[in-house]
N, CA and C atoms as a LAMMPS dump frame, in Angstrom:
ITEM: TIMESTEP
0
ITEM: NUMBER OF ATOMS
534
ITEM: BOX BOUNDS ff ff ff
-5.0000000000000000e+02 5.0000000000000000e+02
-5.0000000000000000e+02 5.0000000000000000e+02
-5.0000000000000000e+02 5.0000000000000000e+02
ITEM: ATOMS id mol type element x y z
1 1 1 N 94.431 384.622 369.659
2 1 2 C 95.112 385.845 369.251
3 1 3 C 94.642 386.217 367.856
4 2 1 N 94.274 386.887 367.932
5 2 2 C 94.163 388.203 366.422
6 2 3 C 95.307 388.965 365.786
7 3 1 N 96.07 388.482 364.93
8 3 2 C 97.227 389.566 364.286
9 3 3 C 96.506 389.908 363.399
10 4 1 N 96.583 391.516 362.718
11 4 2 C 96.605 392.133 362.132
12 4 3 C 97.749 392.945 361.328
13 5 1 N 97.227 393.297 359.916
14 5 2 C 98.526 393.314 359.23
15 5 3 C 99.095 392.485 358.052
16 6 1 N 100.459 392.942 357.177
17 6 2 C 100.787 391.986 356.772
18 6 3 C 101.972 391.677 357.252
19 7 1 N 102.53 391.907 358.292
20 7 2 C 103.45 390.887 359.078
21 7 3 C 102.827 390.872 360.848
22 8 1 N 101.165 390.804 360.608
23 8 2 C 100.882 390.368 361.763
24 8 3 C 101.157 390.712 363.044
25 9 1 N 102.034 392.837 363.015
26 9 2 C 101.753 393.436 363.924
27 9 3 C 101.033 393.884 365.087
28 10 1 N 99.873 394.016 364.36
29 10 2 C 98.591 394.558 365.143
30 10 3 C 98.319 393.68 365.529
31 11 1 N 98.009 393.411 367.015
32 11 2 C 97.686 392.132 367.961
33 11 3 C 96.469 392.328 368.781
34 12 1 N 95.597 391.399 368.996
35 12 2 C 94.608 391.949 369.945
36 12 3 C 94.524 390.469 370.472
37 13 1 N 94.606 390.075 372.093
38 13 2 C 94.508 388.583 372.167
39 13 3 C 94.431 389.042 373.868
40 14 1 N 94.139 387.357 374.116
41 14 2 C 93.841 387.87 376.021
42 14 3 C 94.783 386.678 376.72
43 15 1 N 95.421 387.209 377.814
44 15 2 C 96.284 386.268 378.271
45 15 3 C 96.094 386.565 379.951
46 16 1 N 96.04 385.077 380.289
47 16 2 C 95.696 385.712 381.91
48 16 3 C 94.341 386.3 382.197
49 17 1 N 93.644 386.086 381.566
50 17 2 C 91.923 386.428 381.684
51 17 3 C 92.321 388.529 381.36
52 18 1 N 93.335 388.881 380.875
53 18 2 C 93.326 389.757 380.574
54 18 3 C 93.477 390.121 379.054
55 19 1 N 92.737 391.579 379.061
56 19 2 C 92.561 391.87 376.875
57 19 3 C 94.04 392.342 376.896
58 20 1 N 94.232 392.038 375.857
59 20 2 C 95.736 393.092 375.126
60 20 3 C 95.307 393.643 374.017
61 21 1 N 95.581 394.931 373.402
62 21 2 C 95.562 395.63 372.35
63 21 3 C 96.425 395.934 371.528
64 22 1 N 97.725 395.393 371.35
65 22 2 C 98.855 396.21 370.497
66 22 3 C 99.357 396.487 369.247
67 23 1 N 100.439 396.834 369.37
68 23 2 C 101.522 397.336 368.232
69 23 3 C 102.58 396.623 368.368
70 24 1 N 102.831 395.641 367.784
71 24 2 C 104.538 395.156 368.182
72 24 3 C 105.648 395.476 367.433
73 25 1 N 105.352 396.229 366.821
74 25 2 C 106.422 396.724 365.816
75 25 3 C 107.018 397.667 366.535
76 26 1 N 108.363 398.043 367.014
77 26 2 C 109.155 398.49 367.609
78 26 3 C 108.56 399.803 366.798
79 27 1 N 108.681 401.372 368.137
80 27 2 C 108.154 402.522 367.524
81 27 3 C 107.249 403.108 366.688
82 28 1 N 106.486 402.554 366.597
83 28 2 C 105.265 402.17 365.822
84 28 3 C 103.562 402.362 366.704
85 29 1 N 103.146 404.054 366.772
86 29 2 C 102.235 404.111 367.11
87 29 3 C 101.058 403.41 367.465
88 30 1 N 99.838 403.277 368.293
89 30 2 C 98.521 403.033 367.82
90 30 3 C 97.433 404.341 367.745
91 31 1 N 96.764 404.598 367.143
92 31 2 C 95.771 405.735 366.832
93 31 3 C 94.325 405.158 367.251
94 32 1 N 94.1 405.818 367.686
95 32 2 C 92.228 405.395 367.632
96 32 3 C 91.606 406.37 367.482
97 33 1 N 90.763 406.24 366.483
98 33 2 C 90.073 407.202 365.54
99 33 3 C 88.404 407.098 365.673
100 34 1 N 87.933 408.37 365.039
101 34 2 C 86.757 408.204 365.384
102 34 3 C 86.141 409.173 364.053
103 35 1 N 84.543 409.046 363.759
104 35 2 C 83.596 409.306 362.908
105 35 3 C 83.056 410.637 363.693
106 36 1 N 83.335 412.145 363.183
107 36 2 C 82.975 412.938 364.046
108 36 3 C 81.659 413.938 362.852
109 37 1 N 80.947 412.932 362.705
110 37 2 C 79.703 413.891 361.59
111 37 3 C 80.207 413.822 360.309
112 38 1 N 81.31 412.453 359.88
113 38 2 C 81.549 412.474 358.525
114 38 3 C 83.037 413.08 358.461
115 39 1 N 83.46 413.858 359.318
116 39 2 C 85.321 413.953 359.582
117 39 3 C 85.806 412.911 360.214
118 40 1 N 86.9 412.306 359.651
119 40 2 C 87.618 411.39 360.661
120 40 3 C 88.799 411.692 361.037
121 41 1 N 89.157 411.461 362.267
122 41 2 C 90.147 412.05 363.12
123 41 3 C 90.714 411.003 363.885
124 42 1 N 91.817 411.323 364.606
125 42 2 C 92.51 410.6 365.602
126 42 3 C 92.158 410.998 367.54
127 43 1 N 91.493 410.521 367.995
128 43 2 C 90.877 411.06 369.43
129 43 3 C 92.015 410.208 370.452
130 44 1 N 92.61 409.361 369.98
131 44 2 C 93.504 408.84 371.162
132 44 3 C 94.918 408.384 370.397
133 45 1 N 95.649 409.122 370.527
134 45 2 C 97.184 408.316 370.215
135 45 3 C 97.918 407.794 370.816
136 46 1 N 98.762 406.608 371.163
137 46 2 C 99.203 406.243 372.287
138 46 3 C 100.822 406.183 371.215
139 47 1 N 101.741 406.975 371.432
140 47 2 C 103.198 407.458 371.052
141 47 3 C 104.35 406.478 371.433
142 48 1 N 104.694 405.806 370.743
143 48 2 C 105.848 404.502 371.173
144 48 3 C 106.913 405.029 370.985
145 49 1 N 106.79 406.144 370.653
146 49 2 C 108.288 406.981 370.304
147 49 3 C 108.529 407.66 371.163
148 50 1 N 107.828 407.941 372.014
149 50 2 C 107.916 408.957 373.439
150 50 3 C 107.618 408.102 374.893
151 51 1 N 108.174 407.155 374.742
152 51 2 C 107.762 406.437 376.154
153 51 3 C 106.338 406.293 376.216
154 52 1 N 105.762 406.04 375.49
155 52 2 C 103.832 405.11 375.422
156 52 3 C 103.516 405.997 375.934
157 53 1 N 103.865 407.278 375.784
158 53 2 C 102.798 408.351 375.836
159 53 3 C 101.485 408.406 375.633
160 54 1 N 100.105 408.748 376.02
161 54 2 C 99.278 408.8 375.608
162 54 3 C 98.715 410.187 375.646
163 55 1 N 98.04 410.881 374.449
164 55 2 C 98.354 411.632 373.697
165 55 3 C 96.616 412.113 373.325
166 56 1 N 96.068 413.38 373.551
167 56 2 C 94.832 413.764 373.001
168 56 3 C 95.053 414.845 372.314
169 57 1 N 95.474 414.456 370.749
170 57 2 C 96.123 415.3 369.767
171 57 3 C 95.095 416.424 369.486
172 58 1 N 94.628 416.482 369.787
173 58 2 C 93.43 417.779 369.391
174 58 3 C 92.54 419.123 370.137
175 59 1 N 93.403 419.938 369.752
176 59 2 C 93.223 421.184 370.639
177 59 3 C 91.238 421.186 370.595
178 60 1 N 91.062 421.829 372.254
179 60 2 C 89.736 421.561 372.745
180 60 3 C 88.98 420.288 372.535
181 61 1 N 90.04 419.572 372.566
182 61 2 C 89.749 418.04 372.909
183 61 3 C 89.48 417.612 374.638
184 62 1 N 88.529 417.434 375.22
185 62 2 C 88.82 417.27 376.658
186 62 3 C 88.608 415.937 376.981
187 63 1 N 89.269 415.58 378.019
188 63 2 C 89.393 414.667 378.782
189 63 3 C 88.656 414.722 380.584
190 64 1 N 87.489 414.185 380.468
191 64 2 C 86.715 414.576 380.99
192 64 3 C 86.5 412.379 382.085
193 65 1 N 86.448 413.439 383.28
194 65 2 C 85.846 412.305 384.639
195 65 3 C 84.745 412.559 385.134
196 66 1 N 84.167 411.271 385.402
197 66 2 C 83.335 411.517 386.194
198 66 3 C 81.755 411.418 385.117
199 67 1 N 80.438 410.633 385.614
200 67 2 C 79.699 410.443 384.988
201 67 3 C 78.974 411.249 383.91
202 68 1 N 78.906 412.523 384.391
203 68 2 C 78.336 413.423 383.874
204 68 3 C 79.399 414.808 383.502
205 69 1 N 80.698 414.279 382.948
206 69 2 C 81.7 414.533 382.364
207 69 3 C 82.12 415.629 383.732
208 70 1 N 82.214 415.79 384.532
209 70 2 C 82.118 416.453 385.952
210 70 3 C 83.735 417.489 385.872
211 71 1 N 84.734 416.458 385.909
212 71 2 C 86.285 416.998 385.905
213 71 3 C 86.549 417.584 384.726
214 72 1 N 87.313 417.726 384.111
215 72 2 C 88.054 418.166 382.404
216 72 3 C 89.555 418.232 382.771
217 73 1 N 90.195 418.257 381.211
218 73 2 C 91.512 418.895 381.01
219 73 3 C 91.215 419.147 379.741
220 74 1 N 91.896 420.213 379.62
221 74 2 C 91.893 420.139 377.804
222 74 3 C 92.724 421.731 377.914
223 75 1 N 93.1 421.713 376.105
224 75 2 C 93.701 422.595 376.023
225 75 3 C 93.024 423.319 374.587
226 76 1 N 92.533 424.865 374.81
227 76 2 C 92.499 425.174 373.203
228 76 3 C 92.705 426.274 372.099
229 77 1 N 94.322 424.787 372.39
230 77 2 C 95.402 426.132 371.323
231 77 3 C 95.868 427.082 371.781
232 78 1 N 95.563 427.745 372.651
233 78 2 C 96.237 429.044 373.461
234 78 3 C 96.797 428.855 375.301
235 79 1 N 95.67 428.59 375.444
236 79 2 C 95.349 427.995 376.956
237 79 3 C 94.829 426.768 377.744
238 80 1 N 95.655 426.515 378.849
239 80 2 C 95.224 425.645 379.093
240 80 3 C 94.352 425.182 380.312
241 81 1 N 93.598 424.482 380.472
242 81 2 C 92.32 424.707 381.654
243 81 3 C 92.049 423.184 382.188
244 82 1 N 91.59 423.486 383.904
245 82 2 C 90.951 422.698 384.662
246 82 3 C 89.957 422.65 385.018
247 83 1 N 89.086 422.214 384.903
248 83 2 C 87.18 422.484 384.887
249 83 3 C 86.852 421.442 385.879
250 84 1 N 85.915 422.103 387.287
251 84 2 C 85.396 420.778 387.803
252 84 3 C 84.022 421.722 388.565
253 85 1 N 82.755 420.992 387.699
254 85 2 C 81.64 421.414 387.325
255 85 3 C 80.626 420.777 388.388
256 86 1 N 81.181 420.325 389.586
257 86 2 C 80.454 419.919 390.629
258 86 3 C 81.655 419.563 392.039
259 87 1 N 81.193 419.863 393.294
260 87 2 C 82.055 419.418 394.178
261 87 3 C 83.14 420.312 394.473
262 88 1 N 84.297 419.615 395
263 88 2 C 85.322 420.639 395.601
264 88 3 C 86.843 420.216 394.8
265 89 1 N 87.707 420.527 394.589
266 89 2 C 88.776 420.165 393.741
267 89 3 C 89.514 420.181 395.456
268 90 1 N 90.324 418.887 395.523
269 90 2 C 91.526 418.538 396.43
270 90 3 C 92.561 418.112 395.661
271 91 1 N 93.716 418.981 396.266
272 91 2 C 95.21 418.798 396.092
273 91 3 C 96.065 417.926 396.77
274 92 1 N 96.313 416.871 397.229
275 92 2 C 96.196 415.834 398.049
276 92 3 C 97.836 415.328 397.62
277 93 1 N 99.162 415.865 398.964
278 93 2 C 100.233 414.901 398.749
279 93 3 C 100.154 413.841 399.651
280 94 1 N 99.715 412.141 399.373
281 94 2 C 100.508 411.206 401.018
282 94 3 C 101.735 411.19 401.515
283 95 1 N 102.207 411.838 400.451
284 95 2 C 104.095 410.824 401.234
285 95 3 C 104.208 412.219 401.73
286 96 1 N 105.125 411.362 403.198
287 96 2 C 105.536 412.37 404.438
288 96 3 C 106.595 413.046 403.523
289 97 1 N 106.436 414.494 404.567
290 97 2 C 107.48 415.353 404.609
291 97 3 C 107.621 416.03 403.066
292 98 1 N 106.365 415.778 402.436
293 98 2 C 106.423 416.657 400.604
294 98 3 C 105.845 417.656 400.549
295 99 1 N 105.639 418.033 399.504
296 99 2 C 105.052 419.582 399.065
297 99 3 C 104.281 419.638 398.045
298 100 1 N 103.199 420.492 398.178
299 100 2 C 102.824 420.891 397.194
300 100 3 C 103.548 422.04 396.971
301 101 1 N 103.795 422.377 395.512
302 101 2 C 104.984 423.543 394.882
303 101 3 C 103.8 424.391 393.854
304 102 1 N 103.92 425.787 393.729
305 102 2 C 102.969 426.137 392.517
306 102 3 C 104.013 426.998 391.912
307 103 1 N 104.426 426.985 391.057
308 103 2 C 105.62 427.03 389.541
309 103 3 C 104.955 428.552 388.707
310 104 1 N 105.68 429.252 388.289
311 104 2 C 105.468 429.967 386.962
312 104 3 C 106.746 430.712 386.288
313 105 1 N 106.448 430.905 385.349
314 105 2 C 107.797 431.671 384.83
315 105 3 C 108.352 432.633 385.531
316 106 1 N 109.527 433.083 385.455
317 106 2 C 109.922 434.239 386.812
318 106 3 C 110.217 435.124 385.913
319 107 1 N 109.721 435.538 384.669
320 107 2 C 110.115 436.737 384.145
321 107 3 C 111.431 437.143 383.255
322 108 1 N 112.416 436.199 383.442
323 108 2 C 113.538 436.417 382.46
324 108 3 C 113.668 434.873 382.056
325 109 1 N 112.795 434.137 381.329
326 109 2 C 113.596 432.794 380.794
327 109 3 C 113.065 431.571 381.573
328 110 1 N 113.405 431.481 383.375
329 110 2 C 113.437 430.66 383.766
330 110 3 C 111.716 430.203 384.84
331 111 1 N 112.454 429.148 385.524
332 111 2 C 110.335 429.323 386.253
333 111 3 C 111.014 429.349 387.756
334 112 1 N 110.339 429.661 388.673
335 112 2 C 110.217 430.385 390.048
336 112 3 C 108.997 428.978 390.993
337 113 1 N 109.283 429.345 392.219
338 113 2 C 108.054 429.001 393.072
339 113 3 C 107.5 430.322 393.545
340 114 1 N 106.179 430.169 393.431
341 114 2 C 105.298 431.019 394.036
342 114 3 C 105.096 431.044 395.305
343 115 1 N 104.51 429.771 395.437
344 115 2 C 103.922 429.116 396.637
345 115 3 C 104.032 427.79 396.895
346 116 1 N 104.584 427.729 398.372
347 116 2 C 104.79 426.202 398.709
348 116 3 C 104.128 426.15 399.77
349 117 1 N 103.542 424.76 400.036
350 117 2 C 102.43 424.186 401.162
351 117 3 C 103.251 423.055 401.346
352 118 1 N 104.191 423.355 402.431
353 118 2 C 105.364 422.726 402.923
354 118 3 C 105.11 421.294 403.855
355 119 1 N 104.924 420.137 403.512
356 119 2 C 104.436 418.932 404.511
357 119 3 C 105.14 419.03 405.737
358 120 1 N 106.744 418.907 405.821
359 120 2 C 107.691 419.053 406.408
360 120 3 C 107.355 419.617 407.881
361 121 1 N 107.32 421.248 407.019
362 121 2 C 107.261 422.296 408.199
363 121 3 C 105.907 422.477 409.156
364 122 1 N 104.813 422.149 407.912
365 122 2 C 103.976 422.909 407.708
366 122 3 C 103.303 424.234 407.83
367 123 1 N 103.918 424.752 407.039
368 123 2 C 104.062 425.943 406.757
369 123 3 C 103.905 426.373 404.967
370 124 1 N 102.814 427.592 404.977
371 124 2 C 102.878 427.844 403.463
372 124 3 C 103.863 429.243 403.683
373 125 1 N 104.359 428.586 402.49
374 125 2 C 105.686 430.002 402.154
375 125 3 C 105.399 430.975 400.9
376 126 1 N 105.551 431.574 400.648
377 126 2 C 105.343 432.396 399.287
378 126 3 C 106.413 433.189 399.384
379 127 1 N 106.802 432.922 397.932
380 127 2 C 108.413 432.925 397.231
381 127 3 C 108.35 434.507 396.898
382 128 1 N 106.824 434.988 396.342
383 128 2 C 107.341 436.148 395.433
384 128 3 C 105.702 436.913 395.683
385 129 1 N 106.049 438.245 395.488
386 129 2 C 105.093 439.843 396.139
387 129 3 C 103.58 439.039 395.782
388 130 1 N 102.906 439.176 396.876
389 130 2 C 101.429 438.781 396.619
390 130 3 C 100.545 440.222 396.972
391 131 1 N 100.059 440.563 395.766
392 131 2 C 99.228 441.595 395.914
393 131 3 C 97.81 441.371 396.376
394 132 1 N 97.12 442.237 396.736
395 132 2 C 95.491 442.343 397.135
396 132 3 C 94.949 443.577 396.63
397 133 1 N 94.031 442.941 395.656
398 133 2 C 93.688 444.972 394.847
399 133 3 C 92.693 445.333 396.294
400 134 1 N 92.445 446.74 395.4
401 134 2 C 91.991 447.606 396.313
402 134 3 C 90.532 446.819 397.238
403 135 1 N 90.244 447.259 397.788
404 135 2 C 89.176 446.413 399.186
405 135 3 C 89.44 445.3 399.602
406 136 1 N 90.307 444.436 399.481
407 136 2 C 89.982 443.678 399.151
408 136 3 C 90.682 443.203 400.421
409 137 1 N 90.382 442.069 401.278
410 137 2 C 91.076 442.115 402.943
411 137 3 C 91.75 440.773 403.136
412 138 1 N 92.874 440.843 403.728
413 138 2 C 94.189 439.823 404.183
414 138 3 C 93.206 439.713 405.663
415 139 1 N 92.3 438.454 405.683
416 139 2 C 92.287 438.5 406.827
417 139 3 C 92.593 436.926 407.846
418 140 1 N 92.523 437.536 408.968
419 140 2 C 93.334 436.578 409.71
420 140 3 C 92.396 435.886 410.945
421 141 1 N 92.454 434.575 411.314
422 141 2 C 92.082 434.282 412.602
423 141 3 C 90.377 433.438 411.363
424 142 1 N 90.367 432.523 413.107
425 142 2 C 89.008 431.478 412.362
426 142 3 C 87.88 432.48 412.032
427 143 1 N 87.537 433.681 412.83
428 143 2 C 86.417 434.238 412.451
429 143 3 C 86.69 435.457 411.468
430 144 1 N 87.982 435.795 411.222
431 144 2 C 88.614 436.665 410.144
432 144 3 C 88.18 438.09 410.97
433 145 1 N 88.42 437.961 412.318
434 145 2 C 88.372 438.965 413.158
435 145 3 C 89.789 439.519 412.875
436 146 1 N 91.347 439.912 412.535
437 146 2 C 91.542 440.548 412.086
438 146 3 C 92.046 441.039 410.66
439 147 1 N 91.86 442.378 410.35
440 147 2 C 91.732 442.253 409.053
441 147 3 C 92.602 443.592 408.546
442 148 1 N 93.107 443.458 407.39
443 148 2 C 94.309 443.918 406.783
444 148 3 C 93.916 444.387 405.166
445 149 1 N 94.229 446.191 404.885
446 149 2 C 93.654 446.097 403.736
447 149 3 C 93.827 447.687 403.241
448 150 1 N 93.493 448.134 402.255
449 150 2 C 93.857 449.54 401.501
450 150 3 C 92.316 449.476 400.715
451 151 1 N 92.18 450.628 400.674
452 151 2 C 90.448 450.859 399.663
453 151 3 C 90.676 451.361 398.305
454 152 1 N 91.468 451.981 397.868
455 152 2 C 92.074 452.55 397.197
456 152 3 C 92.788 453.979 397.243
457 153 1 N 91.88 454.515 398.552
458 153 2 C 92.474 455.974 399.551
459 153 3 C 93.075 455.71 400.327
460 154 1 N 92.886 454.865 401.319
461 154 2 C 92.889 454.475 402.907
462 154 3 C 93.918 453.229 402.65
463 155 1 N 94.738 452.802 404.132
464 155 2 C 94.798 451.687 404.354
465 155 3 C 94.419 451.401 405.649
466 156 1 N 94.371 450.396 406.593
467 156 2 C 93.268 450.032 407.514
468 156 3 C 93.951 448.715 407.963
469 157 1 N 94.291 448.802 409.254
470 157 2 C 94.31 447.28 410.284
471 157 3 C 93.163 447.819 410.645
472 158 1 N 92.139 446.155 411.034
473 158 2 C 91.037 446.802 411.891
474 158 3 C 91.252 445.229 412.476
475 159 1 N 90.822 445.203 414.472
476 159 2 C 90.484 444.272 414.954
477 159 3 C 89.198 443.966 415.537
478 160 1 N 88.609 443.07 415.294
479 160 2 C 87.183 443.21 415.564
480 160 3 C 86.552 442.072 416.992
481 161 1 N 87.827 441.739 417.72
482 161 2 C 87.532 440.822 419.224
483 161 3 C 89.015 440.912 419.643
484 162 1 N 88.548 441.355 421.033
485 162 2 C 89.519 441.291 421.801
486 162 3 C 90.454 442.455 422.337
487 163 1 N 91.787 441.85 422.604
488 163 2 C 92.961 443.152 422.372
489 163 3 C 93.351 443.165 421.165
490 164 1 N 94.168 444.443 420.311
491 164 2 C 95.401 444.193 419.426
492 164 3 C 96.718 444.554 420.516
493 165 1 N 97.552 443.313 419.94
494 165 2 C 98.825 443.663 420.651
495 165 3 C 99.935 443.974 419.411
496 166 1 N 100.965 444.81 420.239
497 166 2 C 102.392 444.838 418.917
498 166 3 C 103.211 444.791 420.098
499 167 1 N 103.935 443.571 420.003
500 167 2 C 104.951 443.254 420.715
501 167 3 C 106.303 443.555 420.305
502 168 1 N 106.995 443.814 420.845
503 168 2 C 108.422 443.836 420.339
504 168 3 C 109.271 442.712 420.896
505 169 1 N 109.591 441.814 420.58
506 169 2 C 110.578 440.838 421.32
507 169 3 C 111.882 440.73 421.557
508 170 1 N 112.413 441.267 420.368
509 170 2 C 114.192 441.546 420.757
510 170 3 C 114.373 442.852 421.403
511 171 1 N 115.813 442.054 422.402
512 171 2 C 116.237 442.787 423.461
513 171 3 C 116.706 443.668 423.044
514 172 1 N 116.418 445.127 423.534
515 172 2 C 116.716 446.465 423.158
516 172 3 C 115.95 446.837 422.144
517 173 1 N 115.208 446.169 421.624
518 173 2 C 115.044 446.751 420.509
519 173 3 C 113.518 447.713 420.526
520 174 1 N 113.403 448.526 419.624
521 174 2 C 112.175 449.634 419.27
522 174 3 C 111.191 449.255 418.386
523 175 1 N 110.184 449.726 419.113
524 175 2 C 108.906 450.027 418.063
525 175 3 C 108.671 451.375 417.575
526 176 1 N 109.07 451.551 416.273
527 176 2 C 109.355 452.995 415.615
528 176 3 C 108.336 453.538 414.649
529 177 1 N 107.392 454.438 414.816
530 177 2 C 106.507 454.588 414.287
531 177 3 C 106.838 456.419 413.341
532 178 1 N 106.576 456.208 411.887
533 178 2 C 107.004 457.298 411.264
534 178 3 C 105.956 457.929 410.39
């Protein structure tokens, strides 16, 4: 074991064929710092005051996977971003019967669901008005044979195989065209 310090806080020792790095001083950060062209800075904080948070204190600081830095997170100062600079990004829940949820503010204060990709049902739901600017087409079916849409003059069902049907299913009821 290695203490560091003058009451021999800072610990670095291996137990169990495993390294340890710490802080034993109750609430009592570790920082790891780095030489950035003659500035020195803090690139990793790990926060004992916040549940061992770990912490990349520095706006457009990224945190980057993958060999050829491929994934990212980072934030800078204003906004915040997901970067993945090769491949396909998957959203992936295992446990039965969950959701993926997509969140944003709802406009007075509080946050809303947008969109849920329901395990359960399976079924995606959308909570709140999804627009499509102008050309731009809602379309449907594996070959996106039908298609749904406004140009900025026009609006337009068009089907491009088969029949179109409009069924009415409840009893008595009308198909009312105005």
């Amino acid at each position: 074991e290695i203490a560091l310090g003058a009451g021999g806080d800072g610990k670095i020792y291996s137990h169990n064929d495993h390294l340890y790095i710490g802080n034993e001083t109750s609430d009592k950060d570790i920082y790891i710092r780095a030489n950035d062209g003659g500035s020195h800075g803090t690139a990793i904080l790990i926060d004992a005051s916040a549940d061992r948070k770990v912490r990349l204190p520095n706006d457009d600081q990224k945190f980057s996977i993958g060999a050829g830095d491929d994934f990212q997170f980072y934030h800078n100062g204003t906004n915040s971003y997901i970067d993945n600079n090769t491949g396909h990004i998957y959203f992936t829940t295992y446990e039965d019967d969950k959701n993926l949820v997509f969140r944003t503010d709802d406009g007075s204060g509080g946050v809303a669901n947008y969109l849920i990709m329901d395990g359960g049902s399976n079924i995606t739901t959308v909570h709140k008005n999804m627009r499509f600017d102008d050309s731009v087409h809602a379309r449907f079916g594996a070959g996106s044979d039908l298609r749904l849409y406004h140009d900025g003059s026009n609006s337009s069902i068009e089907n491009h195989t088969g029949n179109l049907y409009i069924d009415q299913n409840t009893d008595d009821g009308e198909i009312i065209f105005r």
